[in-house]
C-alpha positions as CSV (number, residue, x, y, z in Angstrom):
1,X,-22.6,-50.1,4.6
2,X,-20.1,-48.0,2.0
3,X,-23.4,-45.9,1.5
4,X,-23.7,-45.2,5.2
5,X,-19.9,-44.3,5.5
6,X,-20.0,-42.2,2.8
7,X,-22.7,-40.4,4.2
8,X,-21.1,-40.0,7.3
9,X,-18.1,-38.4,6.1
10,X,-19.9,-35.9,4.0
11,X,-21.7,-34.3,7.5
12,X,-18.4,-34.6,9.1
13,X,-16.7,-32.4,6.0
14,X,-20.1,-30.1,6.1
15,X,-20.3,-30.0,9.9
16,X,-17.2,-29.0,10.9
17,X,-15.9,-25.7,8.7
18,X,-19.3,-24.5,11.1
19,X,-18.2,-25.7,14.8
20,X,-16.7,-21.7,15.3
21,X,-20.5,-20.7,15.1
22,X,-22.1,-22.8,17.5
23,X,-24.8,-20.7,19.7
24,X,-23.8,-17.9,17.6
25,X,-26.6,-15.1,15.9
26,X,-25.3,-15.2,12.1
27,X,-26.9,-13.9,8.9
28,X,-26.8,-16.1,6.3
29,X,-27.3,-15.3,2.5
30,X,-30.1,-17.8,0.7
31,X,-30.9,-17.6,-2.5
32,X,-32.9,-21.1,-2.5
33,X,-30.3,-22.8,-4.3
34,X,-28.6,-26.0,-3.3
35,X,-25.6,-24.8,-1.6
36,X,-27.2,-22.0,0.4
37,X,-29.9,-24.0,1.5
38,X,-27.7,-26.9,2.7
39,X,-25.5,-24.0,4.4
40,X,-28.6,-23.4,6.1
41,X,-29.8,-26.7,7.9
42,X,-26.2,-27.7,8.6
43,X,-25.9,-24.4,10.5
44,X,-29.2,-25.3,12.5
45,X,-27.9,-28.8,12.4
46,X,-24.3,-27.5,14.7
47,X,-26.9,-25.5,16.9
48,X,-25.9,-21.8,15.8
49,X,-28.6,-19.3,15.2
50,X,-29.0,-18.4,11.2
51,X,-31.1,-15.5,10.3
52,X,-31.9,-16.0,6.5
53,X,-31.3,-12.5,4.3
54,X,-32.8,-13.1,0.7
55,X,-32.0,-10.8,-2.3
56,X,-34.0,-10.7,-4.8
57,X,-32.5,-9.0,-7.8
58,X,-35.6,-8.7,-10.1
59,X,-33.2,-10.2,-13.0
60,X,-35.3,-13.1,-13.9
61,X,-39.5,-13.8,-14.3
62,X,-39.2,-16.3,-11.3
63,X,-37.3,-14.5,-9.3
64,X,-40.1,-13.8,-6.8
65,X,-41.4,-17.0,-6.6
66,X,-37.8,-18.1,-5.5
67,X,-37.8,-15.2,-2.6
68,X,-41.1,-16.6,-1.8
69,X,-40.1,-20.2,-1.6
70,X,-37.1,-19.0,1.0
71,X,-39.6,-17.5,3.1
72,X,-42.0,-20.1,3.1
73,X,-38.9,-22.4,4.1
74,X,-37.6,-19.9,7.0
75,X,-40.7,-20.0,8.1
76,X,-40.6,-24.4,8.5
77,X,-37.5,-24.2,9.9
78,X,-38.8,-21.5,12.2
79,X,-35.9,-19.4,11.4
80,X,-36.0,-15.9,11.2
81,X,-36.4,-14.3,7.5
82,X,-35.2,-10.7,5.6
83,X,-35.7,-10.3,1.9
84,X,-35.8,-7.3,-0.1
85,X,-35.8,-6.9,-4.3
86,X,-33.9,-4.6,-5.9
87,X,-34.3,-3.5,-9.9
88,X,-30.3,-4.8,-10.1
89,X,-30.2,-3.8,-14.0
90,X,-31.7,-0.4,-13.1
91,X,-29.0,0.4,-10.6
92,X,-26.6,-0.9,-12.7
93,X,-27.2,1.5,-15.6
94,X,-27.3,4.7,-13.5
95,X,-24.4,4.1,-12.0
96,X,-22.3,2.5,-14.7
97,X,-22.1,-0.7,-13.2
98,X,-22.1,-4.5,-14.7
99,X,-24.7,-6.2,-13.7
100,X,-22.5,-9.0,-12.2
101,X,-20.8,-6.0,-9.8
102,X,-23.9,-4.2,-9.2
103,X,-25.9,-7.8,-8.1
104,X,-22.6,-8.3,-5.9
105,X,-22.0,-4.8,-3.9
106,X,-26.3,-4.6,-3.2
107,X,-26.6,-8.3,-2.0
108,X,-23.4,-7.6,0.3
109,X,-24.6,-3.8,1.3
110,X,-27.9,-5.6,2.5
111,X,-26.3,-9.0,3.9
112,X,-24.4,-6.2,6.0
113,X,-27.5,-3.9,6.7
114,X,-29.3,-6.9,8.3
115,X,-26.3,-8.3,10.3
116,X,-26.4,-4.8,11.8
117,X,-29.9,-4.5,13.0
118,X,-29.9,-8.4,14.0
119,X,-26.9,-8.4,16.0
120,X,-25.2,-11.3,14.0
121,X,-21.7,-11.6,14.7
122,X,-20.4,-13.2,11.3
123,X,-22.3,-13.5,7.6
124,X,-22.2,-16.7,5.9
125,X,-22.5,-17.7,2.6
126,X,-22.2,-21.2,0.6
127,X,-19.9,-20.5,-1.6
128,X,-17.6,-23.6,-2.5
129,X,-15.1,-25.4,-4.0
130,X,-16.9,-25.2,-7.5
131,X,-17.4,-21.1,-7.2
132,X,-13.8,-20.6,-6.4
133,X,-12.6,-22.7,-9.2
134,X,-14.5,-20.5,-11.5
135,X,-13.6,-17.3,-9.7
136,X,-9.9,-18.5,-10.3
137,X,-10.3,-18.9,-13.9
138,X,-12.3,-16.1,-14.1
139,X,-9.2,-13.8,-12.9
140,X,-7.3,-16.0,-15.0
141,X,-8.9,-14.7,-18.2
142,X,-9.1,-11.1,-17.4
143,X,-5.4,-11.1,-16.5
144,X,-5.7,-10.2,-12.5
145,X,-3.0,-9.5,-10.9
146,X,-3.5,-11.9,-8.4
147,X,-5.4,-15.8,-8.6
148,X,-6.1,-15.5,-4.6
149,X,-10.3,-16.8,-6.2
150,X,-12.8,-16.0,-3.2
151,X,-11.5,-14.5,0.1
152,X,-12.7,-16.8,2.7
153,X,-12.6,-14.3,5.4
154,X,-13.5,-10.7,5.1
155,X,-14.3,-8.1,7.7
156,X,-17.8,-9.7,9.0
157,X,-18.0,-12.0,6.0
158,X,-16.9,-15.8,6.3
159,X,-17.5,-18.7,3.9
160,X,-16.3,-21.8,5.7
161,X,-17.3,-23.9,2.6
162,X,-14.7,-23.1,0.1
163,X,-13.1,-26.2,0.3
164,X,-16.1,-28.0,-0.4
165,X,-17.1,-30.4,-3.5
166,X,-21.1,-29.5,-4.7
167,X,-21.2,-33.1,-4.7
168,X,-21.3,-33.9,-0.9
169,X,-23.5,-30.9,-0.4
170,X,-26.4,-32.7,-2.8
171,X,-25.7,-35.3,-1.2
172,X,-26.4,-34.1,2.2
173,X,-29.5,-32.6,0.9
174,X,-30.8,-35.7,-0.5
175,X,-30.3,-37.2,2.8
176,X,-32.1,-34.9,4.5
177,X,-34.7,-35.4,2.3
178,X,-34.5,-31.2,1.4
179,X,-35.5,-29.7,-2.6
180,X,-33.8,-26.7,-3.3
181,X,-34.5,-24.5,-6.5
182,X,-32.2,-24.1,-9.6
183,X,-31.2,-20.6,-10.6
184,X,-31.7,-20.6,-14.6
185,X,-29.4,-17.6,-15.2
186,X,-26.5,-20.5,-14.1
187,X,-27.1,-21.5,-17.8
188,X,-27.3,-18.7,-19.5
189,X,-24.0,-18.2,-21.3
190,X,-24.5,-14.3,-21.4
191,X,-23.2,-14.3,-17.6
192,X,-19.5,-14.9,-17.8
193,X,-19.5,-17.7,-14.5
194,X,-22.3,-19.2,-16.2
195,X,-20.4,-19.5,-19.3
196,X,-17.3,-20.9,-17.5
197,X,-19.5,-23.6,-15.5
198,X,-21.5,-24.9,-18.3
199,X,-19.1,-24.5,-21.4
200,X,-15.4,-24.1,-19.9
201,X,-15.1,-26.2,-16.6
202,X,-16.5,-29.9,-18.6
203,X,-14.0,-29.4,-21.2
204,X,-10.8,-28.9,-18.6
205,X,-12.5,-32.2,-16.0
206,X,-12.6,-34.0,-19.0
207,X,-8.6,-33.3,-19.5
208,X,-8.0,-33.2,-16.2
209,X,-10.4,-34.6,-13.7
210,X,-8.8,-32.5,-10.8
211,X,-9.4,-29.5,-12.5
212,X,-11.4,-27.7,-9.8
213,X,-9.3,-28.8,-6.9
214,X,-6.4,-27.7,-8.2
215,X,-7.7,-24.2,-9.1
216,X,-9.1,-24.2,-5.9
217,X,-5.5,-24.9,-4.2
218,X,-4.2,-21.9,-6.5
219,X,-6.6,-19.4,-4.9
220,X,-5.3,-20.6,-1.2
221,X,-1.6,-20.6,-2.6
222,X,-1.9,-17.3,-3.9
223,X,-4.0,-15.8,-1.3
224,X,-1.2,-17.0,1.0
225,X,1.8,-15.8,-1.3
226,X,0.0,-12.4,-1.5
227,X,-0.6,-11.7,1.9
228,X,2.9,-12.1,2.8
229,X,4.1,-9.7,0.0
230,X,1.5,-7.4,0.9
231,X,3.2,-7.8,4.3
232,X,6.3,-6.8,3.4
233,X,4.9,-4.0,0.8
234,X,3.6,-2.4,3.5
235,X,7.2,-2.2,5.3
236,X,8.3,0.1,2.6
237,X,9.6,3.1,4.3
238,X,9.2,7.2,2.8
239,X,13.0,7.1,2.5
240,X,13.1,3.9,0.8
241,X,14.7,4.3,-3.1
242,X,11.4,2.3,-4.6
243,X,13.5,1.8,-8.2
244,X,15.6,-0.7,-5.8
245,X,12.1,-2.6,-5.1
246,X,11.4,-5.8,-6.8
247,X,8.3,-5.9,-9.2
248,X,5.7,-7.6,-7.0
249,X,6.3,-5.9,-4.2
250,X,6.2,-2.7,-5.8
251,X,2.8,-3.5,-7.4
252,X,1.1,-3.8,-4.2
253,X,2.9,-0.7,-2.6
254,X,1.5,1.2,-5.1
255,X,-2.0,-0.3,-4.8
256,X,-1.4,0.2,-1.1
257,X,-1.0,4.2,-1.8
258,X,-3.9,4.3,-3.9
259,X,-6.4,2.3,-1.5
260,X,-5.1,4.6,1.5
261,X,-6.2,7.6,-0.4
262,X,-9.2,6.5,-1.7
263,X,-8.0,5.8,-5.4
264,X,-9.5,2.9,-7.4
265,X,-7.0,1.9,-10.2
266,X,-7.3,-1.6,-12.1
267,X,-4.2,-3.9,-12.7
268,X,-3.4,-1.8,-15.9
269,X,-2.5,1.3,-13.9
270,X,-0.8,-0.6,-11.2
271,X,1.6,-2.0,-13.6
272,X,2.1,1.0,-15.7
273,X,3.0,3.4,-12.4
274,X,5.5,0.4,-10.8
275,X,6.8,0.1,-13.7
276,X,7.4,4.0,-14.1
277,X,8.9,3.9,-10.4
278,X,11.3,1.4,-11.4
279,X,12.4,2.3,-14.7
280,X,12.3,6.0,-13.4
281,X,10.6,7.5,-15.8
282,X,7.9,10.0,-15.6
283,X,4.2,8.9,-16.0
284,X,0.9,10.5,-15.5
285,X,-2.4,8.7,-15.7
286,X,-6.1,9.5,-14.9
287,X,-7.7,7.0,-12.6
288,X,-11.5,5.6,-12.6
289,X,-13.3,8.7,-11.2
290,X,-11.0,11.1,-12.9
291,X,-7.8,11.4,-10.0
292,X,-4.7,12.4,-11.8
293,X,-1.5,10.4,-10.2
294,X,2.2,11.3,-11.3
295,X,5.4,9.1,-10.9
296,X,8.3,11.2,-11.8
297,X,11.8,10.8,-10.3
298,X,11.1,7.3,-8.7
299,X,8.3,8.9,-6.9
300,X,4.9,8.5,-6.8
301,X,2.3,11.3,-6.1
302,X,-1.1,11.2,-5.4
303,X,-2.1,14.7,-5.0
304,X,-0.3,18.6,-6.3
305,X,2.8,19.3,-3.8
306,X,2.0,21.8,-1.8
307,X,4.9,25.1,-2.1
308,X,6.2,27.8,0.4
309,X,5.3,31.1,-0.1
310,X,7.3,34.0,1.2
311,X,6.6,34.9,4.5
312,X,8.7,38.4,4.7
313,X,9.2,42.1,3.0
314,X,10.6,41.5,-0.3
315,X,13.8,43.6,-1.2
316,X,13.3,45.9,-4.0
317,X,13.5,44.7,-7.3
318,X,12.1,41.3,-6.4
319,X,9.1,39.6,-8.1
320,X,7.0,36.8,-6.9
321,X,6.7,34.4,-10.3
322,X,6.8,30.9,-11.4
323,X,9.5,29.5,-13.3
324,X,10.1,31.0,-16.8
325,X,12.6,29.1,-19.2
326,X,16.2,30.5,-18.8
327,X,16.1,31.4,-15.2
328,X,19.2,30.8,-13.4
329,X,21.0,30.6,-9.4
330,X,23.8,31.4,-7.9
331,X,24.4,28.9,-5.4
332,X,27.8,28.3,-3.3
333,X,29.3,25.8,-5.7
334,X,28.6,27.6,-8.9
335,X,25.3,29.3,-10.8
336,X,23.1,26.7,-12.0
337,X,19.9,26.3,-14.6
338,X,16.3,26.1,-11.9
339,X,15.5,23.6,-14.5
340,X,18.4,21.4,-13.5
341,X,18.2,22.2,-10.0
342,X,14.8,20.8,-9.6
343,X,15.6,17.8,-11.8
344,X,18.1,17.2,-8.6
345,X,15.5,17.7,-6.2
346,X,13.4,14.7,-8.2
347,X,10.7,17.6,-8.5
348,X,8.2,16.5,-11.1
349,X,7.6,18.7,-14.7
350,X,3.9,19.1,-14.3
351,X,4.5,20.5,-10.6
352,X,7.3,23.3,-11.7
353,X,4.9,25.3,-12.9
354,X,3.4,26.0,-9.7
355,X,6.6,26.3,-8.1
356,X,6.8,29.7,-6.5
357,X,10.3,31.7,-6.9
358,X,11.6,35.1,-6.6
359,X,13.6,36.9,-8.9
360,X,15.3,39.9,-10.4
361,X,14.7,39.1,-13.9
362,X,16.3,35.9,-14.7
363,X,18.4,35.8,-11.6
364,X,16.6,33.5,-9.0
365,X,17.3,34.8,-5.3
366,X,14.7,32.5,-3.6
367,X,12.8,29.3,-4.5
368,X,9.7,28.0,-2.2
369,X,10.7,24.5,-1.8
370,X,11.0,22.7,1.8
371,X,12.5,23.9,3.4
372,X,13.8,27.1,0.7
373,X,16.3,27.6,-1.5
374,X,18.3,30.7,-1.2
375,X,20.2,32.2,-3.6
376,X,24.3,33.0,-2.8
377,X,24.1,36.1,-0.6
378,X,19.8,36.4,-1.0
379,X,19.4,35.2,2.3
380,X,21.1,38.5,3.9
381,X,20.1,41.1,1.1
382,X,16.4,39.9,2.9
383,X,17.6,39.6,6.2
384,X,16.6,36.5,6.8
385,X,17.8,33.8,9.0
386,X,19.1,30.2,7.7
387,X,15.8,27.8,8.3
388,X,17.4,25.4,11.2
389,X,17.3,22.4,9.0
390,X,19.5,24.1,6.5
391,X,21.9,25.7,9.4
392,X,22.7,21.7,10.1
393,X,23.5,20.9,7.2
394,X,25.9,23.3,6.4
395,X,27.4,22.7,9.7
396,X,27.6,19.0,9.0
397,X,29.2,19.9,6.0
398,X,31.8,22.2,7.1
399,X,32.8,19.1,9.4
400,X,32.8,16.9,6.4
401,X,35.0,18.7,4.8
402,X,37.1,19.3,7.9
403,X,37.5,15.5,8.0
404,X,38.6,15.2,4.5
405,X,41.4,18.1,5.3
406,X,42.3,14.9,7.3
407,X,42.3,12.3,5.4
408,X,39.5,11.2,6.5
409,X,35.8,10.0,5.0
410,X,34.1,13.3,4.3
411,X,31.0,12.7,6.7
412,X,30.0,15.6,8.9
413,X,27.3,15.2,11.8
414,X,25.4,17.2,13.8
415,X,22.5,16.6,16.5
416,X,19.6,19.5,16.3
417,X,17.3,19.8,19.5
418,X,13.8,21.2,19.2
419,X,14.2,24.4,19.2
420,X,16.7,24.6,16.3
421,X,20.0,24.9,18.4
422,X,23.0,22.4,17.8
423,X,23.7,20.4,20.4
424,X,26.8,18.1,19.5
425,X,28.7,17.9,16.6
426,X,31.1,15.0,15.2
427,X,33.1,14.2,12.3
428,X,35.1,11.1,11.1
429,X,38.3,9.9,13.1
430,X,38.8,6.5,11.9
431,X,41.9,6.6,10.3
432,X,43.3,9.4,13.3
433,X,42.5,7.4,16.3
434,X,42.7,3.4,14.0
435,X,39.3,2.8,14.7
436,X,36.4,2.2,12.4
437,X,33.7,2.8,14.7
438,X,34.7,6.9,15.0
439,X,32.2,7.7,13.1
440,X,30.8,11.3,12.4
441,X,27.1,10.0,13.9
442,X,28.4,8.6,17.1
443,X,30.3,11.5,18.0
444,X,27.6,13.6,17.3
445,X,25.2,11.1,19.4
446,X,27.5,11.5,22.2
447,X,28.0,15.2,22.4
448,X,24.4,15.7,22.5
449,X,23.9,13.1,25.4
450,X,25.9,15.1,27.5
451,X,23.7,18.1,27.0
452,X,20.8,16.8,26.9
453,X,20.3,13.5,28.6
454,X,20.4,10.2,27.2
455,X,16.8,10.3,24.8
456,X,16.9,12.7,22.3
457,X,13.1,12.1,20.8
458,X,12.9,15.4,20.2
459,X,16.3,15.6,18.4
460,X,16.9,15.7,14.9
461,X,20.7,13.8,13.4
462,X,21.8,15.7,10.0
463,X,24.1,13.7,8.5
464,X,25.9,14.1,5.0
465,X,26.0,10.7,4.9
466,X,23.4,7.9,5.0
467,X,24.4,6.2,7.8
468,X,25.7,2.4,8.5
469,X,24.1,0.2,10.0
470,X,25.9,0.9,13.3
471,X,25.3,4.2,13.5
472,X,21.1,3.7,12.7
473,X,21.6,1.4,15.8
474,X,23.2,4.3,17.4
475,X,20.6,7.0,16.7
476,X,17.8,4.1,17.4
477,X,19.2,3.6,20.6
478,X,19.1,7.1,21.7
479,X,15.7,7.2,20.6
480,X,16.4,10.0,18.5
481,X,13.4,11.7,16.9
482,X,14.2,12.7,13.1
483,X,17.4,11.8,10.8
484,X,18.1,13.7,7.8
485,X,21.1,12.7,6.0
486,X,22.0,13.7,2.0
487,X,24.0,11.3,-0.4
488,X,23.2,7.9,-0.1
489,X,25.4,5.5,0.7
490,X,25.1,2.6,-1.6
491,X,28.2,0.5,-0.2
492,X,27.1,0.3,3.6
493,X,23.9,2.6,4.1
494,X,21.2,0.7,6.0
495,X,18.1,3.1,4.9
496,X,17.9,1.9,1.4
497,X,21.6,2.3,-0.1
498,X,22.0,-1.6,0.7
499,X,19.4,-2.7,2.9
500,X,16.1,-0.5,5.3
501,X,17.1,-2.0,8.4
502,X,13.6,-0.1,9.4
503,X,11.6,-2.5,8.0
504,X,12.1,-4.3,11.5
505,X,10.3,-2.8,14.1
506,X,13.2,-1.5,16.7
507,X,11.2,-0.6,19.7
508,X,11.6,3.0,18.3
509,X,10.4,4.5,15.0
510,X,12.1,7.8,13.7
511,X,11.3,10.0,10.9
512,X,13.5,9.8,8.2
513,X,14.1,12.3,5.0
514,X,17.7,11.2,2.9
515,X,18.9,13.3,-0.3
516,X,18.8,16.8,1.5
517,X,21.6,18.5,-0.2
518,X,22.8,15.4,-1.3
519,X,24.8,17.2,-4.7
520,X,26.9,18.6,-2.4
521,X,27.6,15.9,0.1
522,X,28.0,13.5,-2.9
523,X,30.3,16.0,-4.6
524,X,32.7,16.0,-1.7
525,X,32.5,12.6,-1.0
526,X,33.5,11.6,-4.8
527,X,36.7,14.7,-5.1
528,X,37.9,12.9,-1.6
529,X,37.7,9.5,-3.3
530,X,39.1,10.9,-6.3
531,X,42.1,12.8,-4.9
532,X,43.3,9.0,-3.0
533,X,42.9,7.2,-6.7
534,X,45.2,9.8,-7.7
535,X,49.2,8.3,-7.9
């Protein structure tokens, strides 16, 4: 009676992971081991439709006679059957693979290859309880940066039996009355998961009988954990000061970066370049393939900035160069070293270089950043008009410091439309009119609404100040297109100074740039602050 119960229960726990692919085409992976073959009759057992794939990998002498043992058992089961061998160790060594990887990308390019032509709507395979376990301490050893073992879902792929003990599955075989054939590479210590099954895994049960379940429950604990920090990586906004990120998330926004662009980096160079970000330091590494990343400035970059060049009649007396030690600007608030200048502009060393500038000698009259950098008085000497962006700004700044002629909270505002013309302007009048919500951005909000309707998508806020989060609200309510603001605002600023409030999804996304002139925003801000301290 215990017998028959026992029994039972082990169909129950093999029979229903696989109820989701009842009448359902699916490929499944066989190698004529126990698990896969059990994965097999339970799936005709639950009425889907399996379509056995072998791989043959052409590693071992019986190799073949296992593919044909599959076939021969497709074949009584009157399932249908593809196999293929590959010379794994051959592909392997021309393409600087271990053999481990290389066994693992052909069997799944193939598993894939025959879903396609079949028409199977999911690929199974057995892996269990015991494979994650090892997989876990596997990652373990090598120092992964996560323990999330063996996904159980993944695009097409799905291994419902994860959460199974090898136990019941031999003992559902034996029920059924079904031989399967043993792999002799699973005890050949050479292979590192044979190594960790035979000569590892006895020594922890015998410590601690629970051994595999609980390394099993680590892989769906940390699969969990990292999928919710990946989450919130992945809210990480372009305007967002990354040194401000904690470590873990930073890790996977970097890994994020790298996988959008098609970088492969190991854990190594995901810790080295977060760490970088954080500690702001300046870092360049060659990744596997030979892509060069930088982190400079709290930035990361995947790729050489691309730089302005001149796009009018050059004055006489002006060359087009690079930067040369020595070279100097004159700028409104004083002359300054480029060096410096682009050390502001978080611009990193190995892309000043290429940074292309004009001069008169040592005297800098232009620099091709975006948008420029003009030189005190360059801009007329070439007859050239102020880029809009840049014409904001200083407007936004001449109402700053308007306000503090007041008394009031240097922040200067001005709304841009599309075609570069200012539509409303605003400064602060909190302390004039006793009310904190005067702020710069509102004014400017409603000045332009006036003009231009309600919406301003295609409206640009410039704004010397980050701004609260009342005033985001504000701009995200007029659905305004772009905000640019310049010093940050690390008391109340809600797009990184204390909090993103765009990690939440608004209804509305804008595009945001912050630290555009910020030196100067933050210069006026700190002499206003300054003068009140003073008795």
């Amino acid at each position: 009676m215990v017998v028959l119960l026992y029994t039972a229960r082990v169909s129950r726990v093999l029979l229903e992971p696989l109820q989701p692919f009842v009448n359902q085409r699916v490929v499944v992976g066989v190698s004529g081991g126990a698990d896969s073959v059990a994965l097999l009759r339970a799936l005709l057992a639950v009425g889907a439709e399996p379509v056995v794939v072998h791989f043959d990998h052409a590693l071992r002498p019986e190799s073949a006679g296992d593919a044909s043992w599959v076939r021969e058992l497709a074949a009584r089961l009157g399932v249908p059957f593809h196999g293929v061998r590959v010379e794994v160790a051959v592909v392997a060594r021309k393409r600087g693979w271990n053999i481990e990887d290389a066994a693992r990308r052909l069997r799944y390019d193939f598993l894939t290859r025959v879903a396609r032509q079949t028409g199977a709507q999911a690929i199974l395979t057995a892996h269990t309880r015991r494979d994650q376990a090892e997989t876990v301490l596997t990652q373990l050893l090598r120092g992964e940066a996560v323990l999330s073992g063996i996904a159980a879902a993944r695009e097409r792929i799905r291994r419902p039996w994860l959460g199974i003990a090898r136990q019941d599955i031999e003992t559902y075989l034996h029920e059924l009355g079904q031989d399967w054939r043993e792999d002799t590479s699973n005890a050949d210590p050479t292979y590192n998961r044979a190594w960790i099954r035979q000569a590892v895994m006895p020594v922890l049960r015998a410590r601690y009988p629970a051994a595999e379940e609980a390394l099993s429950r680590v892989a769906r604990w940390s699969g969990e954990d990292d999928r919710a920090l990946s989450g919130l990586a992945a809210q990480i906004r372009p305007h967002t000061p990354l040194t401000q990120e904690p470590p873990a998330l930073l890790r996977r926004w970097v890994k994020q970066q790298l996988e959008r662009a098609g970088l492969e980096a190991h854990v190594h160079h995901l810790e080295s370049l977060s760490g970088a970000i954080q500690r702001g330091e300046t870092r360049h590494l060659t990744l596997p393939g030979g892509s060069q990343v930088t982190v400079s400035g709290g930035q990361l970059y995947l790729s050489p900035l691309r730089w302005i060049e001149p796009d009018f009649l050059l004055p006489d007396g002006w060359t087009l160069r690079h930067k040369l030690d020595g070279d100097r600007i004159r700028l409104l608030g004083g002359t300054r070293k480029v060096s410096d200048l682009l050390t502001d502009f978080k611009i990193p060393r190995a892309e000043r270089a290429r940074l292309p500038l004009l001069a008169v000698g040592q005297d800098v009259k232009w620099l091709g950043l975006d948008p420029p950098v003009w030189a005190a008085g360059a801009r007329e000497d070439a007859r050239q008009p102020f880029h809009p962006l840049d014409a904001a700004m200083r407007e936004a700044l001449t109402l700053a410091r308007q306000a503090a002629d007041a008394d009031e909270v240097p922040v200067g505002a001005v709304v841009m439309d599309a075609q570069g013309n200012i539509i409303g302007r605003g400064r602060n009048t909190s302390r004039e009119h006793a009310d904190m919500t005067r702020h710069a951005e509102l004014a400017a909000l409603r000045e332009a609404s006036t003009v231009h309707g309600a919406y301003l998508m295609d409206c640009t806020l410039v704004v010397t100040l980050e701004p609260c989060p009342m005033c985001l609200g504000a701009a995200l309510e007029a659905r305004v297109g772009r905000l640019v603001y310049a010093a940050s605002n690390p008391r109340s600023g809600a797009l990184g100074g204390v909090t993103d409030l765009l990690r939440a999804h608004w209804g509305h996304r804008l595009e945001v740039r912050g630290g555009y002139r910020a030196s100067e925003a933050a210069r006026l801000l700190q002499g206003t602050f300054r003068k009140w301290r003073e008795p």
